[in-house]
C-alpha positions as CSV (number, residue, x, y, z in Angstrom):
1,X,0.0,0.0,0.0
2,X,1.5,3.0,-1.4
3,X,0.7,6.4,1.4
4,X,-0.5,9.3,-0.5
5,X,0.0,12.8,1.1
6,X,-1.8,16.2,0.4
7,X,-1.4,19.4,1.9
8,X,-3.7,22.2,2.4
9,X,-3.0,25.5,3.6
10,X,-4.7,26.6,6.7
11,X,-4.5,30.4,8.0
12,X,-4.9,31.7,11.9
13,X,-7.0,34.2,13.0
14,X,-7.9,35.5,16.3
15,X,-11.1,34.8,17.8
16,X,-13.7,37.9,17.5
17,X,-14.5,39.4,20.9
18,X,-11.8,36.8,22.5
19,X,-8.7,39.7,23.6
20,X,-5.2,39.0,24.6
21,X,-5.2,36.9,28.5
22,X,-3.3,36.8,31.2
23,X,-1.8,34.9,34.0
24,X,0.5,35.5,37.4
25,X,2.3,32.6,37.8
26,X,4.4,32.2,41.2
27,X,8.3,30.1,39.8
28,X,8.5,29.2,43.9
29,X,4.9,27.3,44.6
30,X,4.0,27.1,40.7
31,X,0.6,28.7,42.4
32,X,-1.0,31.3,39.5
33,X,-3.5,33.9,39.0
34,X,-7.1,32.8,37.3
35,X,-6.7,34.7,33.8
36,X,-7.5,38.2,33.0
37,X,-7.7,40.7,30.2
38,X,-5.7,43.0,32.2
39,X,-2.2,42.7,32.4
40,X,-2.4,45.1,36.0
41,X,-4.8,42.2,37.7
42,X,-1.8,39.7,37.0
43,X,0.5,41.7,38.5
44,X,-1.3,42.4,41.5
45,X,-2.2,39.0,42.2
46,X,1.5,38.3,42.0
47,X,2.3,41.0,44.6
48,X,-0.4,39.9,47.1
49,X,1.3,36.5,46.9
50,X,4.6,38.1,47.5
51,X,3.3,39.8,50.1
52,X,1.8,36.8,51.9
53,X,4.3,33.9,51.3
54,X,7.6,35.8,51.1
55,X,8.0,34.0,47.4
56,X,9.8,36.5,45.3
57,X,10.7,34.5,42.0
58,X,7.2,35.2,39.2
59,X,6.0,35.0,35.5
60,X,3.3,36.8,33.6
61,X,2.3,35.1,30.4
62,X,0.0,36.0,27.9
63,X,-2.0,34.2,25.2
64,X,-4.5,34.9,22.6
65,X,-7.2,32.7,21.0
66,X,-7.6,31.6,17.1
67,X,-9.6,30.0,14.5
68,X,-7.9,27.9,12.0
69,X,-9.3,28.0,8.4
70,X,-8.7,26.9,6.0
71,X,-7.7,29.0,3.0
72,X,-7.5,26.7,-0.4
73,X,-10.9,25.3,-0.9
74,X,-10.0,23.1,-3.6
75,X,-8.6,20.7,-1.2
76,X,-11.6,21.3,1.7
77,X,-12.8,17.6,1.3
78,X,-8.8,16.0,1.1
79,X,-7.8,18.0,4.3
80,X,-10.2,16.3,7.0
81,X,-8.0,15.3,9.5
82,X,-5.2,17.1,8.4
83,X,-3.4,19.1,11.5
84,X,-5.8,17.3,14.1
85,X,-4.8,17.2,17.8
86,X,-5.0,14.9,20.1
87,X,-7.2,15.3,23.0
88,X,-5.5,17.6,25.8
89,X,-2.2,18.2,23.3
């Protein structure tokens, strides 16, 4: 059985109404902040914690969601299952 391979081209695009996140993250306990559209509320969170645990090592991180679409329609039936995850990956 011979494989046979064909490749699409997808595009990314962030998700209307969904803005940039963010999260406090404490390097010490690996406790963090729930996640937050303002950058300020991370910081904060990570200050309080400073304040109460003495822990003085921290991490913001931000992340943004997308939409993959894909862009060639000639190949819309062929690319079903292309670029699939895994649960949880």
């Amino acid at each position: 059985m011979r494989a046979r391979y064909r490749f699409a081209e997808w595009t990314l695009s962030a998700m209307t109404g969904m803005t940039l996140r963010y999260i406090g993250k404490c390097l010490t306990c690996v406790e963090r902040s729930v996640d937050t559209a303002d950058p300020d509320d991370g910081q904060v969170w990570c200050l309080r914690h400073a304040g109460a645990t003495g822990h003085t090592s921290y991490e913001m991180t931000a992340f943004q969601y997308f939409d993959a679409t894909l862009t060639d329609p000639r190949h819309s039936h062929t690319a079903r299952g292309v670029g699939t995850c895994a649960p949880g990956s």
